[in-house]
N, C-alpha and C positions, 0 to 999 in steps of 0.2 A: 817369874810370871809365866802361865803353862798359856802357849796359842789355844785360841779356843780350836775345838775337833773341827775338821772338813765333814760334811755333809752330802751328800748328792740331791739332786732333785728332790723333791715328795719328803727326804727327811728329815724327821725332827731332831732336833741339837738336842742332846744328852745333858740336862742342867739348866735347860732354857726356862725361863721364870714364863707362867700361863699367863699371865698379867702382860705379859708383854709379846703375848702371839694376837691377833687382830681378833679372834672370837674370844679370846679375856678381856680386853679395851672393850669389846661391845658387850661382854656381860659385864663389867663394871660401870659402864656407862646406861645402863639396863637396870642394873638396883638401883644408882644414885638417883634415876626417874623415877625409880618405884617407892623410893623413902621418901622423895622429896613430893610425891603427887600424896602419898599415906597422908602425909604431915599434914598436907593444905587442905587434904580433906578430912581428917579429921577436929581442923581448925575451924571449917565452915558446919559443919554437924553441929559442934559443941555453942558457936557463934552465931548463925542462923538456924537452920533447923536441915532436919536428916536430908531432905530431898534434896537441897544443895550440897550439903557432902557427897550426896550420891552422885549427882552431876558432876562435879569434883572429881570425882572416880572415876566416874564410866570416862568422862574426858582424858583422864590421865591413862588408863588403859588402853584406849585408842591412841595416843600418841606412844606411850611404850610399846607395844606389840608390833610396832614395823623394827625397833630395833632387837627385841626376842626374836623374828626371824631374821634378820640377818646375824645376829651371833647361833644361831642356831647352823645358817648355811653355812659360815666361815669354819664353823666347828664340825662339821659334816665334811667340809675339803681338805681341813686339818686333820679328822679322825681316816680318810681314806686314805691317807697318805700323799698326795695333793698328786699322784701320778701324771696328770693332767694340769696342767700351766691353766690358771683362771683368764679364762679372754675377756676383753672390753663386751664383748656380745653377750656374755654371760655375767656380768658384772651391769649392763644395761638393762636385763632382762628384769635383773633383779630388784632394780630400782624401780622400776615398768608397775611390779608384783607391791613393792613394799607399798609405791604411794596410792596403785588399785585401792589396796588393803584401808590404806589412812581416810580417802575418799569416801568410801564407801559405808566404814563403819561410823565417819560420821557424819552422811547422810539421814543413815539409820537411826544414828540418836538423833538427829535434830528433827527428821519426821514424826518421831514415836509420841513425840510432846511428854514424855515422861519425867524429863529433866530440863530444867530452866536452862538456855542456851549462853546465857553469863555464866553457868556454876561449868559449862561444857568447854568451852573456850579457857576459863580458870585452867583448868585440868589441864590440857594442851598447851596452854600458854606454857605452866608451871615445867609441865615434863619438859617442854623444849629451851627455857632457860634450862634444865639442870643438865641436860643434855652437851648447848654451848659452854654452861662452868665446869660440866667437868672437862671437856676436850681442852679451855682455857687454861684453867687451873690443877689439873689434874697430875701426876707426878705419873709419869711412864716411864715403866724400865723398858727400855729398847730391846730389839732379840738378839743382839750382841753382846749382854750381860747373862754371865754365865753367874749360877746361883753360888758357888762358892766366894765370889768376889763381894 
């Protein structure tokens, strides 16, 4: 059995499965929201009628979209080569930003009156269970698994 390679700061292990770099965890954790919110809103559409699908959605869009940005930044400190060590201050900031984000948009939807505030809550609910099953239940290759193994 070969050591896996030494690495220096910022760099990426040669073999290292994406799935198990922290911006693959939060894009898989990111689809399973997005299949799992698809689903319930396409359940509610065909069950009740479109406007609740649509709440359905727009709710579940607003709970995924704090986790498409932070796999987006993780993937941003991963693609620049992490030269810089991520600080608590920069890791606060970004929580500060995500939950702005969740707050806000939905504000937004539940002022708009567009969408019934049950089908909006659904949505959210749904994406934040799929969110806690998949971190539960989820199968993670660690970054200490090198892909030929």
């Amino acid at each position: 059995m070969q050591a896996p390679p030494v690495r220096g700061p910022g760099k990426a292990r040669v073999g290292v499965r994406f799935a198990a770099t922290p911006s693959g965890q939060a894009l898989r954790i990111a689809l399973w929201q997005a299949a799992s919110v698809a689903g319930l809103a396409s359940a509610s559409a065909a069950g009740w009628d479109a406007r609740t699908g649509a709440g359905v959605l727009v709710g579940g869009v607003i709970a995924v979209l704090p986790t498409v940005y932070i796999a987006l930044a993780l993937l941003r400190s991963s693609v620049s080569g992490g030269a810089a060590p991520v600080g608590m201050h920069r890791v606060f900031v970004g929580w500060v930003i995500k939950n702005a984000l969740t707050v806000a948009l939905l504000v937004i939807a539940f002022r708009s009156r567009a969408f019934a505030p049950p089908a909006l809550l659904a949505g959210v609910g749904v994406a934040l269970v799929a969110y806690w099953l998949c971190m539960v239940f989820g199968r993670v290759k660690h970054a200490n698994t090198i892909d030929s193994e």
